[in-house]
N, C-alpha and C positions, 0 to 999 in steps of 0.2 A: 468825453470830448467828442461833439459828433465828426468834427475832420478822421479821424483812427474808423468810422463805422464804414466800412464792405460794403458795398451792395453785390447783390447776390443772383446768380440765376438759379430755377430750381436744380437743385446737385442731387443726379441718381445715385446713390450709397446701393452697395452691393451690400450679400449678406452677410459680408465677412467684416463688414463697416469699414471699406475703404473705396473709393470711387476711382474715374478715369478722368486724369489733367486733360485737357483737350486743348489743342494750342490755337492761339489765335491770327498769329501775326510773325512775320519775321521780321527782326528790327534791325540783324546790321549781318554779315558776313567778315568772315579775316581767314587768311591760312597761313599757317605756321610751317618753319620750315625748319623741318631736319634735319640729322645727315644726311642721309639716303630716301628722304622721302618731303611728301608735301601733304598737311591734315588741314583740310575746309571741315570749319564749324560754322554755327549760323547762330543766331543771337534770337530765345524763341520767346513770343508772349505768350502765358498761358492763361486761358478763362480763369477769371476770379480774381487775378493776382496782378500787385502795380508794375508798374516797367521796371522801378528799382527790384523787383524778386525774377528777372525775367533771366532764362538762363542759356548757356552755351549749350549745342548742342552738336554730336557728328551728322555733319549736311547729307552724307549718306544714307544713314536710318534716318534720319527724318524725311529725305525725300523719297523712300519706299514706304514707308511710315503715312506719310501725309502730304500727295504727290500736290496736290491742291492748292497748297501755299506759295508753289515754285511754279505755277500757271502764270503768271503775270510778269515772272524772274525770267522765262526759260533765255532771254536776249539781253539776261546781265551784262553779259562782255562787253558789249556795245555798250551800255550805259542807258539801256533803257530803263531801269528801273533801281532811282537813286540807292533805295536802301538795299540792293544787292549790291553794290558797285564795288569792284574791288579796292578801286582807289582811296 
């Protein structure tokens, strides 16, 4: 069925036969609240993979991780940048 066929970028395979996700997008933000505390994840696209496999991630490591995707976020709060928005 070609709707199920991947397209593909070339994927570097290390020699141990496993490579590195490389993320491409961040698609939503939410934070949960605890008793004593408050957890921001961020909602991440990863190269290769559809939005339905896209996954949660702590907004912490990923913004050490891969500061570059939170360039365009850094004026969330205001609502500059819908798919940060906390609302």
């Amino acid at each position: 069925d070609p709707s199920f066929i991947v397209k593909t970028e070339n994927v570097g395979i290390k020699d141990n036969l496993s490579y590195e996700e490389i993320p491409v997008q961040i698609l939503d933000r939410q934070v949960r609240k605890l008793r004593t505390k408050e957890v921001a994840s961020v909602k991440v696209l990863w190269r290769n993979q559809f939005i339905e496999e896209a996954t949660w991630e702590a907004e912490g490591d990923m913004k050490k991780r891969y500061p570059h995707l939170f360039e365009s976020g850094e004026n969330s709060d205001q609502g500059t940048n819908p798919l940060l928005s906390t609302s």
